[in-house]
C-alpha positions, 0 to 999 in steps of 0.5 A: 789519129795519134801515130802509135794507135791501133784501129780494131773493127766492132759492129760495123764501126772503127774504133782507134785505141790510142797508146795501145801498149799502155800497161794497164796491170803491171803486176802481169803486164797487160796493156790496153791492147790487151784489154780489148783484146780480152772484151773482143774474146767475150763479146756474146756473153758480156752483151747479153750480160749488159747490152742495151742497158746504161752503164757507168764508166769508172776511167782509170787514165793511167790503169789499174794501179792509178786513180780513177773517177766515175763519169756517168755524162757521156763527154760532148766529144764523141762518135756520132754512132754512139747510144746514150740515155737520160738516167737520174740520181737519187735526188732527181739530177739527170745526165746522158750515159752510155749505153751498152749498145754493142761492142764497139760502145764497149771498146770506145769506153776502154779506149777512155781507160774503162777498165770494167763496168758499173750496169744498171738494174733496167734496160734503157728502152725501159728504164721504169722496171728493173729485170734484175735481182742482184743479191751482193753477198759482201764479206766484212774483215775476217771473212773468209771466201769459203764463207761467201761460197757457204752464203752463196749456196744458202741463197740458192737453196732459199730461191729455189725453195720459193722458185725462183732461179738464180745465177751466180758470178764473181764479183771479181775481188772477194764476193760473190753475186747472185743475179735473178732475171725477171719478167720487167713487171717491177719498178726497183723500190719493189726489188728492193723489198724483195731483196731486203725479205731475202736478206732477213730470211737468210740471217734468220736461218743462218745468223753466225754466217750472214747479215742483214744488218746495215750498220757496219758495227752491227755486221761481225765478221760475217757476211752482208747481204747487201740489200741496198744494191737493189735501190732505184738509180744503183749500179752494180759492177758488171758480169764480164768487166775487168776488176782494176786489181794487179792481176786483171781479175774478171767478175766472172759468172759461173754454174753452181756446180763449180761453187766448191772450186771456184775461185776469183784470183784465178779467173783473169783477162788470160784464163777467162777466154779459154774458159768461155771458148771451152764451156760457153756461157753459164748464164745463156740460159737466163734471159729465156725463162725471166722468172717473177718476184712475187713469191719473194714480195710475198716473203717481205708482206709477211715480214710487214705484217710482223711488224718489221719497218723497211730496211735503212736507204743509203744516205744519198736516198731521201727518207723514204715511208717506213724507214727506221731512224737512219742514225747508227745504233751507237750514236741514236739519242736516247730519248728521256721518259715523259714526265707525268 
């Protein structure tokens, strides 16, 4: 064990941060330390948030102002206690990745330089069904946040017009996400189709504020409704994980009571302790009453039955049945007539 480590106790492990006054955001001079720190003060919520579920690491060796590199592969140097599970890319590679057993596994992947973490859609006891709808409302150039927070309050109003209760956070830098929990009935292609009838719908009623559009030079300035977030094999960044940006900012979930004053700036690894101490949880509640995704499939039968095809797949996918051309409007060929 190096000389300057700090040994801090989790769920009945010990887990050695080395260089523990490593500043990891100069901008507030925060260290390593201080990060665990921060993860120890929000162990309930961020477990039930993510615990039990694989995750991705993103390391930051030399903090949040240096580079970094995902690691989806557990290193073969690691604790004999640690969970992992096979996971796959979309193209069928697989690889062990951490699961978010406990908060010792949490602090094990700070220790490496994890700042926050990428979480998969599905539990690792059952990775066939996803028990998450994350609707990722993602603002082009010259969208403003108040514009997000009017996006965020159209998909509430939607969901809770077909029923459906929905949650929202932070994403920790300029969006906003909003989390569905569901009965673990459906595989990720099918909360993809929820995901993309919901985007349509929501442009469908307010097109000079949201987006379904995939292209980018189709988008505006407004703001997307990142269907795509939902596709099979795909992270998003995860409630309670820490934003590599100067001022340690947290995607930080939130009561829709709070839509008009929140703000992601503010809520950091300093404000976000007393935050949670003072008022708890805004998202206790979620994995007591799952809620089902049928009237949002319902929603995306309604849109085939109209004629529309799927939505364009990201370009790792392989094409998948009814997908439009995936080329950009800009450059598809034009196709000559037939001649007679």
């Amino acid at each position: 064990m190096a000389e300057d480590a700090v040994v801090v106790e989790a769920s009945c492990h010990e887990i050695a941060i080395t260089s523990p006054s490593k500043v990891f955001f100069a901008e507030r001079g925060d260290t390593k330390l201080d990060l665990v720190r921060y993860y120890q003060s929000v162990e309930e919520p961020l477990l039930r948030a993510m615990g039990g579920r694989p995750v991705l690491l993103q390391r930051f060796p030399s903090g949040a102002g240096g580079s970094s590199f995902f690691q989806k592969r557990v290193p073969d140097s690691r604790p004999d206690w640690l969970q992992t599970t096979i996971v796959s890319t979309p193209n069928g590679t697989t690889s062990q990745a951490l699961v978010a057993a406990d908060l010792a596994h949490v602090l094990w992947a700070v220790n490496l330089g994890c700042l926050g973490f990428h979480v998969w859609p599905s539990r690792a006891v059952d990775p066939e069904h996803a028990d998450e709808l994350r609707i990722d409302l993602d603002p082009t150039p010259g969208v403003t946040f108040d514009m997000v927070r009017d996006g965020a309050r159209q998909v509430h109003a939607l969901l809770d017009e077909a029923g459906v209760v929905c949650m929202p956070k932070t994403t920790g830098n300029r969006g906003i996400h909003v989390y569905v929990r569901l009965h673990q009935r459906w595989t990720s292609y099918e909360v993809r189709s929820a995901a993309v009838a919901v985007a349509r719908e929501l442009e469908r009623r307010r097109p000079d504020l949201l987006t379904a559009a995939w292209w980018k030079e189709e988008r505006g300035r407004r703001v997307f409704i990142d269907f795509n977030q939902n596709a099979p094999h795909k992270t998003i960044f995860g409630a309670w994980s820490v934003r590599a940006r100067p001022g340690a900012q947290v995607s930080t979930p939130f009561a829709w009571e709070e839509l008009d004053d929140i703000h992601p700036d503010a809520l950091t690894i300093a404000t976000v302790p007393p935050r949670v101490a003072r008022d708890g949880d805004p998202w206790a509640a979620m994995d007591a009453a799952p809620q089902s995704l049928e009237p949002l499939l319902a929603m995306h039968e309604r849109d085939l039955s109209a004629g529309l095809l799927d939505a364009p797949w990201p370009p790792a996918y392989p094409k998948m049945p009814g997908e439009p051309p995936r080329v950009a409007p800009s450059r598809a060929r034009k196709v000559a007539p037939a001649e007679d």
